[in-house]
N, C-alpha and C positions, 0 to 999 in steps of 0.2 A: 440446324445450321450446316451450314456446305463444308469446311473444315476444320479441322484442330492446327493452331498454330500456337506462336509466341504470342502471349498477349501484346495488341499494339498499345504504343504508351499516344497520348494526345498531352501536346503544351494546351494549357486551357487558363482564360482566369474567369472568377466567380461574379462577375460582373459585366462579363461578355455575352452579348445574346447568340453573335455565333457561336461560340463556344457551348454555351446551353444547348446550342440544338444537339450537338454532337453527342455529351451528358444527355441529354432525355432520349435523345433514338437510343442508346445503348441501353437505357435504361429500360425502355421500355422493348424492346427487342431481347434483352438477356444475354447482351454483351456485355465481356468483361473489358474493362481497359485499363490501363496504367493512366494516371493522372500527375502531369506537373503542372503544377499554381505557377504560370511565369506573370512578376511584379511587375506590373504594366506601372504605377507611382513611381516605382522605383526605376522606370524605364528599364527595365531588365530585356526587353524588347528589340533595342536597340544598339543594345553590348553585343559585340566579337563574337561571342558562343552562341546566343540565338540566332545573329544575321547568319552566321555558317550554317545555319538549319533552313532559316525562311530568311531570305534578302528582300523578304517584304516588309518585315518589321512587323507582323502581325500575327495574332488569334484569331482562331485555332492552326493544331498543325497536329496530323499527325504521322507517326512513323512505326511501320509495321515492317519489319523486316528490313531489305533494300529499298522500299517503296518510303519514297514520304510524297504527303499531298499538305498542301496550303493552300486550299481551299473551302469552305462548310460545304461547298452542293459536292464535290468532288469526293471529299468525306464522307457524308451521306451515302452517297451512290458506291464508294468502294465499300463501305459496312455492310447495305442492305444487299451488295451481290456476291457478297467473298463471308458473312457471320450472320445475318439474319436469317429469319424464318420468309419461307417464298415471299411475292405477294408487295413486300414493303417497298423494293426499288424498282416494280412491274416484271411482269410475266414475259412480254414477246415484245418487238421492236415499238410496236404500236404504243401499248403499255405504257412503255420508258419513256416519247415522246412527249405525252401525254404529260409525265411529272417533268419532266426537262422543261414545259412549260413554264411551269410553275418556279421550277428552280433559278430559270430566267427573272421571271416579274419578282422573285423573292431579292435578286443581284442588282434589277437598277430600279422599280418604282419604292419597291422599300426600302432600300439601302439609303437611295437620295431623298426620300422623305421621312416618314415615322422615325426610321433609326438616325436619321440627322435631328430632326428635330428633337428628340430625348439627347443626342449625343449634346449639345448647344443646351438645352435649356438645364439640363441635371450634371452634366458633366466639363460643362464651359468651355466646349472644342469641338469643332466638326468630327474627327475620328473616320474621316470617310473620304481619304485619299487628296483630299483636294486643298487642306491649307487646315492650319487652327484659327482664322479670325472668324469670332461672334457677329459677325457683319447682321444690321437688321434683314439688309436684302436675302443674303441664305436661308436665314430661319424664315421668311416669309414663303421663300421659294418651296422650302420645305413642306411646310405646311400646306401649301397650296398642294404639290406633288401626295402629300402624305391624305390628306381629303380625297383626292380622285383617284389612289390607290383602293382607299377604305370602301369608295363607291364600288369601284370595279369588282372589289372581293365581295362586299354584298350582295351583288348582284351573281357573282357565281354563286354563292351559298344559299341564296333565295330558293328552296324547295328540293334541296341536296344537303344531305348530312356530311359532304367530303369535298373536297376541290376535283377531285379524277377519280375515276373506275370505282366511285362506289364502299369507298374500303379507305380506312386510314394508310398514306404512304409516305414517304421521305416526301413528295411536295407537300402537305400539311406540316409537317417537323419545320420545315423549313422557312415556310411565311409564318408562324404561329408565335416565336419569341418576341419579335418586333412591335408585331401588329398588338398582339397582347398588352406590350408594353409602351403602346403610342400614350398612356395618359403620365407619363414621364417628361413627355415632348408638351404635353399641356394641348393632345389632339383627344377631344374625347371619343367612347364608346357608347355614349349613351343610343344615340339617331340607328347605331348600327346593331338591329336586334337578331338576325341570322349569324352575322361573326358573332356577336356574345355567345347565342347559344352553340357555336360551332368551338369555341373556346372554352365553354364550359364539358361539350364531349370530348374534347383531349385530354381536358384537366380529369376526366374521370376513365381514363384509357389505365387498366391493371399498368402498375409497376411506373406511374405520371411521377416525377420531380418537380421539384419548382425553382425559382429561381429569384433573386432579393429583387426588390421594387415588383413585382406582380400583386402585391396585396396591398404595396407601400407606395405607389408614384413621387409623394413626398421625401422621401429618405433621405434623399442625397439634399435636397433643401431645408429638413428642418432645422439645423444648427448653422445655415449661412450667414451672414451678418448682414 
């Protein structure tokens, strides 16, 4: 690791996929963090004391020192270059590029697909900047988007064990919670057998966490009326 500091603390809640990433790179990297559960039900989100943190109203967030970031790929990228082990947020310009990619397609083809679609279908809200109506047309839209994401990642993963340089990095942490968890969204994995096996060697990366609905897709449905 590059320094000894304060541990940074991260607002997280346990049902947030960005939030997860941020939990599992640490976790798997051998970072310590500080953790506060902010009640996203309880709209704690959007009270006085968290807008004066993030005026975005959103998870994750964290704050290490004077720095805070309210971002997951920003997050990522300041962990894997200020407390991880080389490697994870790339070696030289090129490197970095290369997951910045990644960190892009992870911000609009999955954010406006897969993770809308689970957002609408398990949690009966878009949750993705853009309104809370169940509209048919978004979840369609979704889906449609979240299907040509899943192709595009197949297709990267087809005869590579990693999305870049060979090596698990922050753009794998980064597309992994969502896409994982597109059978929440009612998008399956079954047609896509390089992402599974690509999700099955994260899930067995030393020091992996998991996260609720990954083993459960139903959960958040099975006591709906």
């Amino acid at each position: 690791m590059k320094r000894e500091a304060n541990v940074p603390k991260l607002y997280t809640n346990f049902e947030s996929g960005n939030s997860y990433k941020i939990r599992l790179f640490a976790a798997l990297a051998g970072i310590t963090l500080e953790e506060y559960e902010v009640d996203l039900p309880g709209d704690e989100h959007h009270g006085p004391a968290f807008l004066a943190i993030n005026p975005r109203g959103e998870v994750p967030v964290l704050v290490d020192g004077d720095r805070i970031f309210r971002d997951s790929a920003a997050i990522l990228t300041w962990l894997a270059g200020t407390y991880a082990p080389e490697g994870w947020g790339g070696r030289d310009t090129g490197e970095q590029a290369g997951i910045i990619d990644w960190l892009a397609f992870s911000a609009s083809w999955i954010q406006y697909g897969v993770f809308t679609a689970r957002a609408i279908v398990s949690f009966r809200g878009t949750y993705n900047g853009v309104g809370f109506q169940q509209e048919a047309v978004t979840l369609n839209e979704a889906r449609i988007r979240g299907l040509k994401s899943l192709e595009i990642l197949e297709t990267a993963l087809t005869g590579q064990d990693w999305l870049v340089l060979g090596r698990p990095t922050i753009a794998d942490i980064s597309v992994f919670p969502y896409v994982a968890l597109a059978p929440m969204g009612d998008i399956p994995l079954e047609p896509y057998p390089a992402i599974r096996a690509w999700i099955s060697r994260i899930r067995a990366l030393p020091g992996f966490i998991t996260v609720i609905g990954l083993d459960d897709p139903q959960y958040r449905r099975k006591d709906r009326p």
